[in-house]
Biopython code that builds the backbone (N, CA, C, O; Angstrom):
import numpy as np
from Bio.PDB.StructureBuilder import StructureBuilder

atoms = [
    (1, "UNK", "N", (-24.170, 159.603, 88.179)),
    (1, "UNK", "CA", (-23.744, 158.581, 87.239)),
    (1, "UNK", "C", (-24.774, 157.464, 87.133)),
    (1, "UNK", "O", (-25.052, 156.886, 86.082)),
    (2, "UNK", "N", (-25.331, 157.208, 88.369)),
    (2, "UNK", "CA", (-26.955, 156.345, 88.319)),
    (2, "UNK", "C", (-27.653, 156.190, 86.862)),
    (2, "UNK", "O", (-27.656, 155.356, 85.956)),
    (3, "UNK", "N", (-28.209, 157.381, 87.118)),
    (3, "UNK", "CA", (-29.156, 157.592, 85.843)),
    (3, "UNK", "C", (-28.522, 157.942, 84.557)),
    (3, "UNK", "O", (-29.114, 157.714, 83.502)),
    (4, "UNK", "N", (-27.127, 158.586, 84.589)),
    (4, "UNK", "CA", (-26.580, 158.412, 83.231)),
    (4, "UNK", "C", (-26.724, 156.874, 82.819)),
    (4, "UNK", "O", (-27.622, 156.574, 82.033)),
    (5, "UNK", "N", (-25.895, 155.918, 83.308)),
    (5, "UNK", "CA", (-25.879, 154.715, 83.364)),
    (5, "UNK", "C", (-27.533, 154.042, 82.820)),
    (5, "UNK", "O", (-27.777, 153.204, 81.951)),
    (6, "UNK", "N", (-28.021, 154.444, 83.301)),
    (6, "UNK", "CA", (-29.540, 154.122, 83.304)),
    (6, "UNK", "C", (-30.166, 154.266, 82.082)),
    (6, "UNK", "O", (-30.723, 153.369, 81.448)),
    (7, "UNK", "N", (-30.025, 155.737, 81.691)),
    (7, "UNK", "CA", (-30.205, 156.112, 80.476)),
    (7, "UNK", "C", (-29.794, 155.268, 79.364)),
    (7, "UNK", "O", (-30.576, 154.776, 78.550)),
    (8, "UNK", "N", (-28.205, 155.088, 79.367)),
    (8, "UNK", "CA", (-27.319, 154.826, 78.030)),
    (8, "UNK", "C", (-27.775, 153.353, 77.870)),
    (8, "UNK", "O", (-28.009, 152.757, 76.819)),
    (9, "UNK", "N", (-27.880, 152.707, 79.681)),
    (9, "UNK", "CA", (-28.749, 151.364, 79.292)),
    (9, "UNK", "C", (-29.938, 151.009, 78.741)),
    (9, "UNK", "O", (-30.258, 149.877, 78.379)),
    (10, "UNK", "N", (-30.618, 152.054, 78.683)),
    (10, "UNK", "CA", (-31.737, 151.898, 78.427)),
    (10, "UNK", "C", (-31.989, 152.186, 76.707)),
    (10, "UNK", "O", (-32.974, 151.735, 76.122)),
    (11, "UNK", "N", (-31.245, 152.761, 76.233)),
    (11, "UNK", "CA", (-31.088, 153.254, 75.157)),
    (11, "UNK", "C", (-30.750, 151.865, 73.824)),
    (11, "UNK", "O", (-30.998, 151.840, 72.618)),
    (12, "UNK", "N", (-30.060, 150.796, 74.802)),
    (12, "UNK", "CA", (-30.332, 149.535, 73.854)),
    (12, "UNK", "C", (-28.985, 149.347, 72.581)),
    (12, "UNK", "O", (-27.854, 149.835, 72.568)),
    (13, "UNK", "N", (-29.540, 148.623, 71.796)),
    (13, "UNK", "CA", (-28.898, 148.807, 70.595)),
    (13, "UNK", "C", (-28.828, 150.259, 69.833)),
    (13, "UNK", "O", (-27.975, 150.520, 68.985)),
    (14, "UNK", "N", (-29.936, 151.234, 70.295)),
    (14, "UNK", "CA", (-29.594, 152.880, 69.591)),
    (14, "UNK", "C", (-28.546, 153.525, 69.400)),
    (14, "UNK", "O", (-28.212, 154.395, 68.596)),
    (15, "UNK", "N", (-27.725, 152.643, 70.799)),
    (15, "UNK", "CA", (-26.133, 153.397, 71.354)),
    (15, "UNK", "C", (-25.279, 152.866, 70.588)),
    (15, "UNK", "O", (-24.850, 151.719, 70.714)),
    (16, "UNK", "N", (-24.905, 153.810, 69.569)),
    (16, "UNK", "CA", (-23.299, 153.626, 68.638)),
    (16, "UNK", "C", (-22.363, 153.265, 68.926)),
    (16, "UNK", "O", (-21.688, 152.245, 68.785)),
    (17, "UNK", "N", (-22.266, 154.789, 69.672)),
    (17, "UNK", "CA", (-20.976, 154.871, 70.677)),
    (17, "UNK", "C", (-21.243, 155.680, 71.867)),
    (17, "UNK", "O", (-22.008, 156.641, 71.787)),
    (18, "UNK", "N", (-20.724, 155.391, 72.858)),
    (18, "UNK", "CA", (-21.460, 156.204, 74.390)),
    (18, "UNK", "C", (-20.753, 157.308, 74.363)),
    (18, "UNK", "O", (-21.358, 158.091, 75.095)),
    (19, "UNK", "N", (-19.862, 157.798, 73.959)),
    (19, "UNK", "CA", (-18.897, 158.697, 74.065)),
    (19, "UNK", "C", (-18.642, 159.360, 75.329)),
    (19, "UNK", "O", (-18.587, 158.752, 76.398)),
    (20, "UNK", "N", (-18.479, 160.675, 75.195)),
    (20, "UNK", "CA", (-17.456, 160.730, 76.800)),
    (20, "UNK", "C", (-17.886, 162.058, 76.935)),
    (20, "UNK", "O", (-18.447, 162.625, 75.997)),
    (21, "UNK", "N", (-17.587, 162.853, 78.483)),
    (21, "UNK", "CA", (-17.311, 164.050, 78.328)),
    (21, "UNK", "C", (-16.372, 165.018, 78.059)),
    (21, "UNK", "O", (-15.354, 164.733, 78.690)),
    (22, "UNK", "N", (-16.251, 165.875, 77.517)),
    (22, "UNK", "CA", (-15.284, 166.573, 76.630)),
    (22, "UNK", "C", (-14.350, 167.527, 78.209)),
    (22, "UNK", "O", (-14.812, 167.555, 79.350)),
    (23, "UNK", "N", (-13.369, 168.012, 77.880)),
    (23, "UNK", "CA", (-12.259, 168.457, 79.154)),
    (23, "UNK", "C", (-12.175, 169.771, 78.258)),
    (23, "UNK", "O", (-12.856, 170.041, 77.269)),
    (24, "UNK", "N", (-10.960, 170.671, 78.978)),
    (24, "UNK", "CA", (-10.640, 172.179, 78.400)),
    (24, "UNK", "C", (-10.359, 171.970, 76.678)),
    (24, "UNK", "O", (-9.685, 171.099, 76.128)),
    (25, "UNK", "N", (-10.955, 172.836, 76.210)),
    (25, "UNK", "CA", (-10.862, 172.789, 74.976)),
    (25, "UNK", "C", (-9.917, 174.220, 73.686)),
    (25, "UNK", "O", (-9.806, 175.410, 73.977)),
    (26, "UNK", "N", (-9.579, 173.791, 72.816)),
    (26, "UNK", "CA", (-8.608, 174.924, 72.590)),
    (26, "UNK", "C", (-9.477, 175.290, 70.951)),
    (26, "UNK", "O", (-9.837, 174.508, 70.071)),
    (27, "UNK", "N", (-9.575, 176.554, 71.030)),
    (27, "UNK", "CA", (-9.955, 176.994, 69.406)),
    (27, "UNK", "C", (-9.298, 177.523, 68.720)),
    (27, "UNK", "O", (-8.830, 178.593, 69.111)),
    (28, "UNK", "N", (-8.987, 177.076, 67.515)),
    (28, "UNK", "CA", (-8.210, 177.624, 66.174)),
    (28, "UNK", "C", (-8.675, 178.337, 64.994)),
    (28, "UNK", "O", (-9.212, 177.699, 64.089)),
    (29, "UNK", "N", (-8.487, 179.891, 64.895)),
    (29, "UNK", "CA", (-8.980, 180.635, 64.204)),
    (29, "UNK", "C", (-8.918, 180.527, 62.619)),
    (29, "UNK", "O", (-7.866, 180.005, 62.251)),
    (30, "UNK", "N", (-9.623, 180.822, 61.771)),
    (30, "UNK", "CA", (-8.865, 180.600, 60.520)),
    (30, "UNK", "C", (-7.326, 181.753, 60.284)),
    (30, "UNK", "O", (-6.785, 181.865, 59.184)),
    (31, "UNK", "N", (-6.950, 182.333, 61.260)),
    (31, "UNK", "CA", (-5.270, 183.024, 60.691)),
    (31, "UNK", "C", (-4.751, 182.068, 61.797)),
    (31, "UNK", "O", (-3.701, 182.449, 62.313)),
    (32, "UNK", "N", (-5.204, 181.045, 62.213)),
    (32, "UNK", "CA", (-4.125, 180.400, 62.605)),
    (32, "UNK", "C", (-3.705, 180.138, 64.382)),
    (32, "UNK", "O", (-3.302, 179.196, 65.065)),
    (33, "UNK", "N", (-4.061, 181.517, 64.588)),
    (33, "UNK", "CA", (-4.104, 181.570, 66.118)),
    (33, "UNK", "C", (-4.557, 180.619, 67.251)),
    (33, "UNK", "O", (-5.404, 179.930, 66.684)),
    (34, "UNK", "N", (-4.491, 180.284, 68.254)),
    (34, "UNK", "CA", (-5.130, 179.223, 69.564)),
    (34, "UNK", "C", (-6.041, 180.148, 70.656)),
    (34, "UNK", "O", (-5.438, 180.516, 71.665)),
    (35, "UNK", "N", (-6.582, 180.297, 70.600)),
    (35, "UNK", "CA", (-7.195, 180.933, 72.043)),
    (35, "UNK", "C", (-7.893, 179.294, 73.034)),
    (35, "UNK", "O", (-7.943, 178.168, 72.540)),
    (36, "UNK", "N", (-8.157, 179.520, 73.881)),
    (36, "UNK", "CA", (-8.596, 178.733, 75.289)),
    (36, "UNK", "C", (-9.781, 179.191, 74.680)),
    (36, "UNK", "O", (-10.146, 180.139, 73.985)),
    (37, "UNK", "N", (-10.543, 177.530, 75.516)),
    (37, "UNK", "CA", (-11.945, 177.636, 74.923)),
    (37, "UNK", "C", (-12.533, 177.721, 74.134)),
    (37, "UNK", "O", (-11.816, 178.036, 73.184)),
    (38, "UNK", "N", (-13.642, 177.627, 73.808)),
    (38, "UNK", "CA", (-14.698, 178.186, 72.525)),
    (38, "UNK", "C", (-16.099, 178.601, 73.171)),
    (38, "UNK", "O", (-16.768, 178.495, 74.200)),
    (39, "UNK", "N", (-16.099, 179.316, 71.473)),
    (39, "UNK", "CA", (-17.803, 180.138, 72.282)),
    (39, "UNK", "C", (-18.433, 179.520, 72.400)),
    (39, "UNK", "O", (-18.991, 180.224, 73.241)),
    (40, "UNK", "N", (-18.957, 178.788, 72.371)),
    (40, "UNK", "CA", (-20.112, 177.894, 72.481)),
    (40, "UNK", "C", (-19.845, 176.298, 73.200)),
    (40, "UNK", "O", (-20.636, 175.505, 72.690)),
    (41, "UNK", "N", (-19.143, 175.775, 74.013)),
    (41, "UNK", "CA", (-18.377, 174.710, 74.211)),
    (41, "UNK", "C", (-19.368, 172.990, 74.338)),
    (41, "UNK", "O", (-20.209, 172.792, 75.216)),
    (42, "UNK", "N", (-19.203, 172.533, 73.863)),
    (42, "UNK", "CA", (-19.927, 171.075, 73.825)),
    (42, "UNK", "C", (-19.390, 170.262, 75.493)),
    (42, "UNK", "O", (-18.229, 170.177, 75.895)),
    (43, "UNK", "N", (-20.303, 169.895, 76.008)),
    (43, "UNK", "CA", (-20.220, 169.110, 77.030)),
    (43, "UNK", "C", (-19.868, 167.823, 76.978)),
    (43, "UNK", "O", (-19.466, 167.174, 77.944)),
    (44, "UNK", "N", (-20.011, 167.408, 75.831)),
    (44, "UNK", "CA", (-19.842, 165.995, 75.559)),
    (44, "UNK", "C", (-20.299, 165.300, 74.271)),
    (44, "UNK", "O", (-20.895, 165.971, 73.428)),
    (45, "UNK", "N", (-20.088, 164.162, 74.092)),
    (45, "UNK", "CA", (-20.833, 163.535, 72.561)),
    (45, "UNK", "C", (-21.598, 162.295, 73.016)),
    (45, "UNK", "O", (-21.495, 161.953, 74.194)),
    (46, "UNK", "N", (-22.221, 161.724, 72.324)),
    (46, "UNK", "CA", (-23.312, 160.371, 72.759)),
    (46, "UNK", "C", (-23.605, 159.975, 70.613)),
    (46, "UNK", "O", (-24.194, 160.908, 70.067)),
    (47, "UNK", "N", (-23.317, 159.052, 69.869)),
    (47, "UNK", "CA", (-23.691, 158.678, 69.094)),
    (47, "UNK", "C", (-24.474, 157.860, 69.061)),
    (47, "UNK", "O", (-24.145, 156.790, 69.574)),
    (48, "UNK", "N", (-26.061, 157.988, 68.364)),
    (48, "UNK", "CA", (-27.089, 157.233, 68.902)),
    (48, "UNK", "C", (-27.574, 156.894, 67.297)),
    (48, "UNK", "O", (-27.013, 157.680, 66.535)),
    (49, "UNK", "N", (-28.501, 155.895, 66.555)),
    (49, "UNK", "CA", (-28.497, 155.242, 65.719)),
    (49, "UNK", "C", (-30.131, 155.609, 65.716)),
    (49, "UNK", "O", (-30.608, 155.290, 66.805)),
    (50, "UNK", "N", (-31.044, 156.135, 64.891)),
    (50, "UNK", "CA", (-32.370, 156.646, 65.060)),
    (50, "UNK", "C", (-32.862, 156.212, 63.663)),
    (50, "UNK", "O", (-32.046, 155.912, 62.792)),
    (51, "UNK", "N", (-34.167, 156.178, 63.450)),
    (51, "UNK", "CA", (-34.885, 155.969, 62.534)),
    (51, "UNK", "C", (-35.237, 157.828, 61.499)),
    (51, "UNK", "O", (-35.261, 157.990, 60.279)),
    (52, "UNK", "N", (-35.401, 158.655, 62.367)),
    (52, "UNK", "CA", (-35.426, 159.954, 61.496)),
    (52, "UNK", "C", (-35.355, 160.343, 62.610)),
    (52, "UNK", "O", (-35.322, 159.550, 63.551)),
    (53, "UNK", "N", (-35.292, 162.399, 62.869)),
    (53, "UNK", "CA", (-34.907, 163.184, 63.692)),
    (53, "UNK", "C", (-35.785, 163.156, 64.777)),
    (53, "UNK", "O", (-35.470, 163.491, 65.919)),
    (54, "UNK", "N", (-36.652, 162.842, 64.502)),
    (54, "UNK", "CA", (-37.821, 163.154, 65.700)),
    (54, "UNK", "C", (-37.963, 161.306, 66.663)),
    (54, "UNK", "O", (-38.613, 161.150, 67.696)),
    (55, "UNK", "N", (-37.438, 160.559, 66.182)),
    (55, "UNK", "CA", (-37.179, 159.316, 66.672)),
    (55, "UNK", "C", (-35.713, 159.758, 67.620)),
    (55, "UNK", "O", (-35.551, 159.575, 68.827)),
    (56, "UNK", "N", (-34.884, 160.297, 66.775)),
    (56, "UNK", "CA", (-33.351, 160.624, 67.799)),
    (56, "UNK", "C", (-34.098, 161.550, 68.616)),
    (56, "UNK", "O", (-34.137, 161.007, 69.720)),
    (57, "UNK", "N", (-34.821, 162.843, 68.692)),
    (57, "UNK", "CA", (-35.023, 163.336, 69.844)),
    (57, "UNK", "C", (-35.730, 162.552, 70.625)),
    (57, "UNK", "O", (-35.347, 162.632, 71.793)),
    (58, "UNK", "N", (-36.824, 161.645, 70.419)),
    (58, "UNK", "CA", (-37.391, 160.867, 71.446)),
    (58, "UNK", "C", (-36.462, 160.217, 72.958)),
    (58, "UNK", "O", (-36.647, 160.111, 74.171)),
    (59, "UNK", "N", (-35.242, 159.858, 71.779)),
    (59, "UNK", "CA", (-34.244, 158.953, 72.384)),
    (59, "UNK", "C", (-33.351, 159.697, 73.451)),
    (59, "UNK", "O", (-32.693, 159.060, 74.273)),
    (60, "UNK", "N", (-33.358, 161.284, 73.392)),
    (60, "UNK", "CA", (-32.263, 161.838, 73.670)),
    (60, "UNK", "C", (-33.076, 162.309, 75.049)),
    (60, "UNK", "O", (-32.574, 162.441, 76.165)),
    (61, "UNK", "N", (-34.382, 162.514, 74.694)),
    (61, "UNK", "CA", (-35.278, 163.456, 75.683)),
    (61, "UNK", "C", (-35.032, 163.217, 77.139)),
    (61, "UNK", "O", (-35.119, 164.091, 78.001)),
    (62, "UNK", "N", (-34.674, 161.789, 77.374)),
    (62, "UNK", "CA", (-34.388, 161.543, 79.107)),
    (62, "UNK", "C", (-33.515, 161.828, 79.567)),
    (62, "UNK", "O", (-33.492, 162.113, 80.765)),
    (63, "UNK", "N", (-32.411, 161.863, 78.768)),
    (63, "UNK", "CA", (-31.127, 162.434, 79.144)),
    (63, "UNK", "C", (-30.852, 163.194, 80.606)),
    (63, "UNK", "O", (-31.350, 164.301, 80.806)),
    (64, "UNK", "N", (-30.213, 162.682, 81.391)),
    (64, "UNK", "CA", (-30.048, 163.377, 82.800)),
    (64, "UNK", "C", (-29.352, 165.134, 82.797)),
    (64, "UNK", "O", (-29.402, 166.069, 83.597)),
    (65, "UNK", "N", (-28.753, 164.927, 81.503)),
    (65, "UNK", "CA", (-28.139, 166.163, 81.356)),
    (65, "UNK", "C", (-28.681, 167.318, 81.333)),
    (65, "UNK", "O", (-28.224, 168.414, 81.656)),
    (66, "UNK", "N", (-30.243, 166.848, 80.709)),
    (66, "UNK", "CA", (-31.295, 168.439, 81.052)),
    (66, "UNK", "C", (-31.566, 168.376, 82.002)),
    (66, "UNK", "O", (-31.548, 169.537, 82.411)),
    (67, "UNK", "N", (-31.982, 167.453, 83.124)),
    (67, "UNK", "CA", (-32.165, 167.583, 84.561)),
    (67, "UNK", "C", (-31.336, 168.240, 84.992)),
    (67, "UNK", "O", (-31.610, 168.650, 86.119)),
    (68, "UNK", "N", (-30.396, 168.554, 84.609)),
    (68, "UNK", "CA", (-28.724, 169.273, 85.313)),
    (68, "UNK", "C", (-29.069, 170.372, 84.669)),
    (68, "UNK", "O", (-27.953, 170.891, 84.628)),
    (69, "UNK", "N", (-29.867, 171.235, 84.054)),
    (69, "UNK", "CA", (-30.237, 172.267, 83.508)),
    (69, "UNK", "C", (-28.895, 172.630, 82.020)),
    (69, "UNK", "O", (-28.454, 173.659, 81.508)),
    (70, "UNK", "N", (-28.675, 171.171, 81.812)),
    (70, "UNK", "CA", (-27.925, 171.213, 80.295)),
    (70, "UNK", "C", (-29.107, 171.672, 79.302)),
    (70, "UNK", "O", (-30.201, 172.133, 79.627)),
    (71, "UNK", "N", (-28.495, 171.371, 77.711)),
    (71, "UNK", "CA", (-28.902, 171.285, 76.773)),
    (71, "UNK", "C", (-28.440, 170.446, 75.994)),
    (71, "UNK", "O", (-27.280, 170.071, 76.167)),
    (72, "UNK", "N", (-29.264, 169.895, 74.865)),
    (72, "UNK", "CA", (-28.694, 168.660, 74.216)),
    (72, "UNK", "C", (-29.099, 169.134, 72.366)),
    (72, "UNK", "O", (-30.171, 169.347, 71.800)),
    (73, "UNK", "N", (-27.548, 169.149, 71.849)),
    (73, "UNK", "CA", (-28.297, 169.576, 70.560)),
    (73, "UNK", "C", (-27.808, 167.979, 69.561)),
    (73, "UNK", "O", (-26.872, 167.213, 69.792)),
    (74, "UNK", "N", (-28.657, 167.929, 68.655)),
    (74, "UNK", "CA", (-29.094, 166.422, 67.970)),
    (74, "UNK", "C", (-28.873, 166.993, 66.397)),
    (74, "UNK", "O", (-29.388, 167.964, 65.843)),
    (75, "UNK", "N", (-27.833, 165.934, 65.865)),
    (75, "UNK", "CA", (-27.255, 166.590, 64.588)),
    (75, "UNK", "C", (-27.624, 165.302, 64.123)),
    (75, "UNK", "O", (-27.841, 164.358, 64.882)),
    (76, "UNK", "N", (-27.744, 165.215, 62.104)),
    (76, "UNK", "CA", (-27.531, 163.904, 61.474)),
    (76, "UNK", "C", (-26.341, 163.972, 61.147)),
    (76, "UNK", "O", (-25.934, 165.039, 60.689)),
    (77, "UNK", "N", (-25.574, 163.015, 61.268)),
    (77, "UNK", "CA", (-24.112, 162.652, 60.377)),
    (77, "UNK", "C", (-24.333, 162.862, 58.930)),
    (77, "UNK", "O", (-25.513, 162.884, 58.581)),
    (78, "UNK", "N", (-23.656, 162.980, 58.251)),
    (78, "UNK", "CA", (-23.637, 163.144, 56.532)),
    (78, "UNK", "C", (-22.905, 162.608, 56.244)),
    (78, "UNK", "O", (-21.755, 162.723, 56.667)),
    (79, "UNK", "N", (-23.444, 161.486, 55.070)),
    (79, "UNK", "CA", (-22.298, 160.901, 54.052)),
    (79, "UNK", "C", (-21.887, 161.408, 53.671)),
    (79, "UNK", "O", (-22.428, 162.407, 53.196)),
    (80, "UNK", "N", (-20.374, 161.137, 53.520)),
    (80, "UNK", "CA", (-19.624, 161.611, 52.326)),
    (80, "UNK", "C", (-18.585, 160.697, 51.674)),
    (80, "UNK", "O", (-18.268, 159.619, 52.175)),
    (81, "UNK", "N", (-18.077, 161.165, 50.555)),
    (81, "UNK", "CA", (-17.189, 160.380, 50.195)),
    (81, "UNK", "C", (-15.395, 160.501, 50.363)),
    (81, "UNK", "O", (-14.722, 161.495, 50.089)),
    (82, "UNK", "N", (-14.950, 159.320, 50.835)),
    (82, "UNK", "CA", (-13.729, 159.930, 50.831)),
    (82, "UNK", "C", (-12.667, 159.288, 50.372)),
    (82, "UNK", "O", (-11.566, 159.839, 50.369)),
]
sb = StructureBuilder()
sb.init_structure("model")
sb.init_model(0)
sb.init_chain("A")
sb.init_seg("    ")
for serial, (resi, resn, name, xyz) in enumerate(atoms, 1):
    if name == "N":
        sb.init_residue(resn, " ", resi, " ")
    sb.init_atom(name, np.array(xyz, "f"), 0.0, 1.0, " ", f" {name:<3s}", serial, name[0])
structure = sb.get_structure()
């Protein structure tokens, strides 16, 4: 938790929202069904505020979570209207 801490501090005003780590998760098929889990399961979220994509990966790169032999995947939000 050190260096998480460390990180998210360090990260400044970039940090949106720190978000959390994600717990058991349930998937819903399109007929409707629940199964446990998903294929691919997200560890967690972190909303971070970047200038373009390669500025958010800069930001993401220290992340303790790849030291833990995670992975970190880096999406843009999309406007929309609603």
């Amino acid at each position: 938790m050190t260096r998480w801490k460390a990180w998210s501090a360090g990260l400044g005003d970039a940090m949106i929202v720190p978000g959390a780590p994600f717990g058991p998760s349930k998937t819903i098929q399109s007929d409707g069904s629940v199964q446990d889990g998903a294929p691919d399961p997200a560890a967690g979220y972190t909303v971070i505020e970047a200038a373009d994509m390669d500025a958010a990966i800069a930001l993401a790169k220290p992340c303790p979570h790849l030291d833990a032999g995670g992975t970190l995947e880096i999406a843009q939000t999309m406007d929309m209207e609603m």
